[in-house]
N, C-alpha and C positions, 0 to 999 in steps of 0.2 A: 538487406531489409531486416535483420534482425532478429527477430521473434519468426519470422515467415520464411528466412532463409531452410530450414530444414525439414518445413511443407515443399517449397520450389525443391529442391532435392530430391526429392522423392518422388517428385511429380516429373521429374525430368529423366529421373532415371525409370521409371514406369514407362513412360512413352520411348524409352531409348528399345525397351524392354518391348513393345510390342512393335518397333520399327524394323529389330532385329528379326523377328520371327517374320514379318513380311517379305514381300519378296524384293531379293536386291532391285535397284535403281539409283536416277538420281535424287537429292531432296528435292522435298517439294516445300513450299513457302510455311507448310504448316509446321513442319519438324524445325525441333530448337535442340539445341545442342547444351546447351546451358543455363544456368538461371539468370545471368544477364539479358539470355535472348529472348527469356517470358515475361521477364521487367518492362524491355522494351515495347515491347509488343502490347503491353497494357497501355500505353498513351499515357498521357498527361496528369492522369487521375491516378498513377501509379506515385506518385512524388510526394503527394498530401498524405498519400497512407504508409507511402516509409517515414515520412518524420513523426507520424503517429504511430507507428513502431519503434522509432529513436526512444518518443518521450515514455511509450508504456516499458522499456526495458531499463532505463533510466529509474521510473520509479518504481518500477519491482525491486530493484538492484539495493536500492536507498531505506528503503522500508523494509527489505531482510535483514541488514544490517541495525538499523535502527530497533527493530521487532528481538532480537533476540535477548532471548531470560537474561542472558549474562550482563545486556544495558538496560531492563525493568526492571530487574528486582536481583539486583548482583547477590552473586554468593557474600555468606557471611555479614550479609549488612543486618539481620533480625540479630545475628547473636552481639554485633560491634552496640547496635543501639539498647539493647535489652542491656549488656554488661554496664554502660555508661549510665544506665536510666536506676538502675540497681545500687551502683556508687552512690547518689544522690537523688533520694526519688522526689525529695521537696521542695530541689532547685535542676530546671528540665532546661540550664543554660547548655551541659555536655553534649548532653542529648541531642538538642536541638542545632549546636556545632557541628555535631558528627555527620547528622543530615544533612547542613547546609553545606559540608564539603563533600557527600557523597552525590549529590546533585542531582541522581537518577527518578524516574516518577515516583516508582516507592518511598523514596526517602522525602521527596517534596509533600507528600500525604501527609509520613508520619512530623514532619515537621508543622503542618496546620494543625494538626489537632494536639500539638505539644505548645502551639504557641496559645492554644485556650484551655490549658492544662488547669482545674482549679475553678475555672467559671460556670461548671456546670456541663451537664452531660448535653444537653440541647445545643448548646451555642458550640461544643467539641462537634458534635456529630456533623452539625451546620458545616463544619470550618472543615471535616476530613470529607465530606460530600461533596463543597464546592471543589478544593481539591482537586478530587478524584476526577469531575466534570471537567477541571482543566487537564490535565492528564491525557483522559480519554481523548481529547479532541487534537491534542499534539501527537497521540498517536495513532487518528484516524487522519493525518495527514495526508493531502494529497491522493489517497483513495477517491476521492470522487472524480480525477481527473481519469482515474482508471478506469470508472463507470463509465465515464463521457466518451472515450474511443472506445469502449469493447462495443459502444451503442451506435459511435458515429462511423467505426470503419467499415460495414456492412452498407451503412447508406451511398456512400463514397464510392464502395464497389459498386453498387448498383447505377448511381449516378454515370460511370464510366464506363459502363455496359449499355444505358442508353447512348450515350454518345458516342460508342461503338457501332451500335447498330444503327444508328442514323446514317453513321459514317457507311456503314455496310450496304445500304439500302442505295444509298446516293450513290457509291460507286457502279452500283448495280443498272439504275436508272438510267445514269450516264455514258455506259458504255454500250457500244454498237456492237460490240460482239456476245456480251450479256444473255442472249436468246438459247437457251437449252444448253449453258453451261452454270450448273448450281455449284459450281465447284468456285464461283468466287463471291455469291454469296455467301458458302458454309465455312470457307475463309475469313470473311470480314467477323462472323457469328462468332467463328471461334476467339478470334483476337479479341473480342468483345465482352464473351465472359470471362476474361483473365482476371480480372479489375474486380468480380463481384468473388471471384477462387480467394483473392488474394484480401478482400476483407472479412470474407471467414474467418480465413487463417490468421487475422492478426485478433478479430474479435472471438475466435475459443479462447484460446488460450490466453487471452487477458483477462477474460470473464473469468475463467478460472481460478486464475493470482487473485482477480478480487475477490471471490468468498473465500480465500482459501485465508488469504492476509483479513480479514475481516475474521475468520474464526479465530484466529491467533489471537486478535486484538481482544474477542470474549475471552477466551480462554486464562492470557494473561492479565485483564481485568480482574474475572473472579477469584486468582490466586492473590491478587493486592486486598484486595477487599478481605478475603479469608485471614490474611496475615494480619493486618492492619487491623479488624474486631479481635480477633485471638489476641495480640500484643496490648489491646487495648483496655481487654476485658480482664486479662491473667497477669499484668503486670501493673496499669496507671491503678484502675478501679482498686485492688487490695493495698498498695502503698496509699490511698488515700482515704481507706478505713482503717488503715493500721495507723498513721498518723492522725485518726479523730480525735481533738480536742479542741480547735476549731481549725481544719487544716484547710479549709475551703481560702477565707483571707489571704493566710500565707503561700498560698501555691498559686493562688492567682496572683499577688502580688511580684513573686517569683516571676513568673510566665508573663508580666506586662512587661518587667525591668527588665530580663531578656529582649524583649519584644521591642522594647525602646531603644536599648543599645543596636539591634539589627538595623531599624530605622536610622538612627543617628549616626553609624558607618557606612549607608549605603549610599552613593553617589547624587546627588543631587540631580 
């Protein structure tokens, strides 16, 4: 089960652990040996919550990968765009190459606000805002499906603890020997809360991954954002005071003709 496999470990070698210290005998129906045997033993409702263990271990696994500095904001890409924007600060064609083959969310930023290089600081800002908006949401990917089991496998557990204990009660009801033996009620009881054990255990620790993959997600936001003003403000702004004499026209015309060639190469 995944994520809960080394909860059931624990939990089976604790009960091995006080099975030891009682007194020898035979087993009795309530001792498990295994984590297969506390699987079982949850019924039906054990099945829904392992593959909702599949999929939260699935996308923690994908969004580590995905989340790390080294694919948001690769080394060396401020100095690769900074040296190329520096060669040519009046024509932001390089520039804007560099980042279309560096492909990462940083680079996809600074390539919006390079293709409105020239038009004005509002319609830039407009163009590295939206951006960023896209960004953020490819890399809150699939986090809310992490929200939806850390929420749904707690009710799941509970769900199959009442159907436990229905089951528990009916056996009890049913049987003719049932009279001043509680020992096959607190059997049924026990099999019953396996089911709501085991959606804890998949809902901590998912809940977890998700604020922990959600602060990542701030964290590496405000470092794009910090780079992306700094590069914006210490590199475009002063190449285009330094070329005033009307360098507004020419950089924006620059920045369309780029803009145009991108369009007119890119697949129908």
């Amino acid at each position: 089960m995944t994520l809960t496999t080394a909860w059931w470990s624990a939990a089976v070698l604790a009960q091995t652990g006080f099975g030891q210290a009682a007194e020898a005998g035979a087993p009795t129906a309530t001792q498990v040996g295994s984590v297969w045997d506390f699987l079982i033993k949850g019924g039906p409702m054990m099945i829904p919550i392992g593959l909702c263990s599949l999929v939260a271990l699935a996308v923690i696994v994908e969004r580590l990968v995905t989340l790390r500095r080294a694919s948001v904001i690769p080394p060396g890409f401020l100095e690769g765009v900074r040296s190329r924007f520096r060669e040519s600060p009046d024509d932001p064609d390089e520039a804007m190459q560099y980042c279309r083959e560096d492909g990462s969310p940083i680079a996809n930023i600074f390539l919006a606000g390079l293709k409105k290089l020239g038009t004005g600081a509002p319609q830039r800002d407009k163009a590295v805002e939206e951006a960023g908006a896209r960004e953020l949401f490819n890399l809150r990917k699939y986090l809310r499906m992490l929200s939806v089991v850390a929420a749904l496998a707690p009710v799941m557990g509970l769900l199959g603890t009442v159907f436990g204990m229905i089951k528990a009660f009916q056996t009890v009801a049913v049987s003719g020997e049932a009279l001043g033996k509680t020992e096959l009620l607190a059997r049924g009881i026990y099999e019953a809360l396996i089911t709501t054990a085991a959606g804890l255990m998949l809902a901590i620790p998912v809940l977890v991954a998700f604020h922990w993959l959600s602060a990542r997600i701030e964290r590496l936001l405000h470092e794009m954002d910090r780079i992306t003003v700094d590069f914006f403000d210490e590199e475009v702004l002063p190449a285009i005071e330094e070329s005033r004499g009307d360098p507004g026209p020419r950089l924006a015309g620059r920045a369309v003709e780029a803009s145009e060639r991108e369009t007119a190469a890119a697949p129908a």
